[in-house]
N, C-alpha and C positions, 0 to 999 in steps of 0.2 A: 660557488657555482654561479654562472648566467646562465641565462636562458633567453634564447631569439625565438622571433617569431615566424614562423614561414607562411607566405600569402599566396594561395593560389586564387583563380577567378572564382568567384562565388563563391567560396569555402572562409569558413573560421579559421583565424589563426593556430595554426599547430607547434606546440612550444618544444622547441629543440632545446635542450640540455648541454652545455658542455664541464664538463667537471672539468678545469685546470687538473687538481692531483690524476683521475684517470688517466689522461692525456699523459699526462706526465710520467705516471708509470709502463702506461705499454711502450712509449718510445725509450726508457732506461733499463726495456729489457733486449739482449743481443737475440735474435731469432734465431739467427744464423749460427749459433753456439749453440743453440739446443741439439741433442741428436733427435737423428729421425731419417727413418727408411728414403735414402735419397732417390730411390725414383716416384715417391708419394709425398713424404713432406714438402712444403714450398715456402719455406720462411716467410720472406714476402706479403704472400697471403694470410698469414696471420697477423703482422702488423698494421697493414692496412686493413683487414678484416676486422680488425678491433678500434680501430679507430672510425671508420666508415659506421659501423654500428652506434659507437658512444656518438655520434653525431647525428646518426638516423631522426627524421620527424618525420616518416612516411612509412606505410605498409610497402611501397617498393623499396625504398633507400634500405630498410631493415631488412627485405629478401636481397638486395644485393650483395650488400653485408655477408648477410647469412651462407650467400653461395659461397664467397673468398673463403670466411673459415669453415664450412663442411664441404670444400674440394680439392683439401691439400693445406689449407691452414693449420687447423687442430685435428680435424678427424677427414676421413676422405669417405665419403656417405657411401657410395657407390660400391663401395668394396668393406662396408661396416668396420674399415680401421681406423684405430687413435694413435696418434704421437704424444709421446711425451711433453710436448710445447701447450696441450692439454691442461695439464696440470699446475702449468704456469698460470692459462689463458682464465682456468676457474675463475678466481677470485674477482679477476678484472670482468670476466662475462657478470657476476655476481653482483658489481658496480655498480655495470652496464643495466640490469634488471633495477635494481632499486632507483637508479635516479634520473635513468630514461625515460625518453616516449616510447610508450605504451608498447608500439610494435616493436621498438626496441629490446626491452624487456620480454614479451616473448619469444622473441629470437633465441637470445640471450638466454632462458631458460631452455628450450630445445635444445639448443646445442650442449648444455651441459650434460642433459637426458640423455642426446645420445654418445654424446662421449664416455657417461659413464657406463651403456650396454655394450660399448663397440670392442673389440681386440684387439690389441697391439701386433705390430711384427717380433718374430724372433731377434734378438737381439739392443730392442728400441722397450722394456717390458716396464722400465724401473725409474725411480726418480731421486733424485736427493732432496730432502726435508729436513726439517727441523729434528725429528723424531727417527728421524732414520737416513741410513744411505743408499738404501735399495729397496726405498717400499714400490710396491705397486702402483701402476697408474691409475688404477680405479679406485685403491685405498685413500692416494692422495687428494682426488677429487672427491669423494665422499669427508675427507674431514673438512675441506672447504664449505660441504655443504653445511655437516654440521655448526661450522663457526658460526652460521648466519642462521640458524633454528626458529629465530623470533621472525625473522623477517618473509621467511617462506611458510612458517605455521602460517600468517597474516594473510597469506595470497588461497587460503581455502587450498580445493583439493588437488590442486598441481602442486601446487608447495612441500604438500602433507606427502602426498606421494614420492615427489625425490628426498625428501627424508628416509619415507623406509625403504628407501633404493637404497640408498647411503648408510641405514642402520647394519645391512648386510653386509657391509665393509667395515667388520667389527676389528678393534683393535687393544690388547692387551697390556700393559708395562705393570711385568712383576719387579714385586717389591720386598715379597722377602718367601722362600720356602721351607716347608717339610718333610720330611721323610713320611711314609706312610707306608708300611710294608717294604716291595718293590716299585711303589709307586711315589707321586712327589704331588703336595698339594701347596699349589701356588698361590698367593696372596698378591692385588695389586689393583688396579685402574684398570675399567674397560668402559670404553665406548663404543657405540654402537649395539646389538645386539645378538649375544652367541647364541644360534643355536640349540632347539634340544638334540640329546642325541649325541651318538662319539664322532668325533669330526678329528681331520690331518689340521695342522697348524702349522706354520714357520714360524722359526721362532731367531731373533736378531740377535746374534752377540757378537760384539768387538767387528763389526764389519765384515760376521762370515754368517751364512745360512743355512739353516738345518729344517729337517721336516720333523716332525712328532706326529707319528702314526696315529694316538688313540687320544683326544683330549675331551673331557667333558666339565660343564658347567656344575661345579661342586653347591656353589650356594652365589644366590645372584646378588646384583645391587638392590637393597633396601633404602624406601625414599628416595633415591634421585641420588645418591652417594657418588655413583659409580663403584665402590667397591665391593668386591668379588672374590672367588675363592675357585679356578681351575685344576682340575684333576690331570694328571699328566701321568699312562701309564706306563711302565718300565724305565723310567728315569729318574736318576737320583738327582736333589736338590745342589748339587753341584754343576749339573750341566743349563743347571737353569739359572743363574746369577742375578743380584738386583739391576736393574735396568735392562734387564735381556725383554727385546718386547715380540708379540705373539701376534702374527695376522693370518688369514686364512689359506689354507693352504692353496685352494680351488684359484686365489687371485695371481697367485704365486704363477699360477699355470694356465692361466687362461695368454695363450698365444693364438697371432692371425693366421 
């Protein structure tokens, strides 16, 4: 990383950041390939909105920023929707907060915040991941958040807070089932955190999606394991296979 100095009259030096790898990653990503509701997303503004910010040393430079990606870059504030390009934008806003200036980093944390409350349009709802080919746009920004746990505990009570925004964007990958009556008790990985209570789930296999009406937390993670034990009622361990993974149904369905 270097870092420049900016000198205004009177004023202390304010130290500008630029990451080479950041840089480097928002420009090797195609904007313009991402989908996104073409009379609201504006590719464009999210490349230069992401670079304009990773450059930010001013409480203006970082609202200007700010405006490009919540007015058509990643989310369009006005109208409370997110694109997909979102989900990309994460990790690099994520960057942006840890090794910018200051106003940078709050920017950079906002927008995350409100991408992750905002709604997607019909058709624009889903992303491809590692973990999946059709998760959620909120799902996918909440494990972003989680990757970065130590660094937003660190920042006190905004940090702590988009965690259990992000906790809510719980996610399951079974790993192996049983019968139990007519019902099925699944073993496997979750993070974030389920709910009490019967809750609908989607549940991911081979690239198709299904909803399960009645799911509840059988027995949680002990110590920090992450593993768990979900109750799945009316369904035989067959239709739930290892690697079939479970996110909430509510994300599934949250449309603009």
């Amino acid at each position: 990383m270097t870092c420049k100095t900016s000198l205004g009259p009177g004023q202390r030096g304010a130290a500008r950041c630029e990451d080479a790898a950041v840089l480097d990653a928002i420009d090797a990503v195609d904007w313009g390939a991402i989908p996104g509701h073409p009379d609201w997303y504006e590719p464009a503004r999210a490349a230069r909105g992401l670079r304009a910010l990773a450059d930010a040393a001013t409480l203006v430079e970082a609202a200007e920023a700010s405006s490009l990606l919540g007015g058509g870059g990643i989310v369009h504030g006005h109208s409370a929707a997110v694109f997909p390009a979102a989900a990309v934008a994460t990790p690099l806003l994520l960057d942006i907060a840890q090794q910018g200036h200051p106003a940078a980093r709050d920017a950079a944390l906002g927008l995350v915040d409100e991408a992750l409350s905002s709604y997607p349009h019909v058709e624009y709802t889903r992303v491809t991941t590692s973990y999946g080919t059709a998760v959620p746009i909120c799902c996918a920004i909440a494990h972003e958040l989680r990757a970065r746990t130590a660094f937003l505990a660190g920042l006190g009570k905004r940090g702590r807070a988009l965690l259990a925004d992000a906790a809510e964007h719980w996610r399951f990958e079974i790993r192996e089932c049983v019968a139990e009556g007519n019902d099925t008790a699944a073993f496997g990985a979750l993070v974030g955190c389920f709910p009490g209570g019967v809750h609908a789930a989607e549940v991911h296999v081979g690239g198709e999606i299904a909803v399960l009406d009645e799911v509840v937390l059988e027995y949680p993670p002990v110590d920090g394991s992450g593993e768990a034990c979900l109750r799945v009622t009316g369904r035989r361990p067959a239709e739930l296979p290892p690697g079939a993974v479970l996110f909430p149904a509510e994300c599934g369905e949250r449309v603009h």
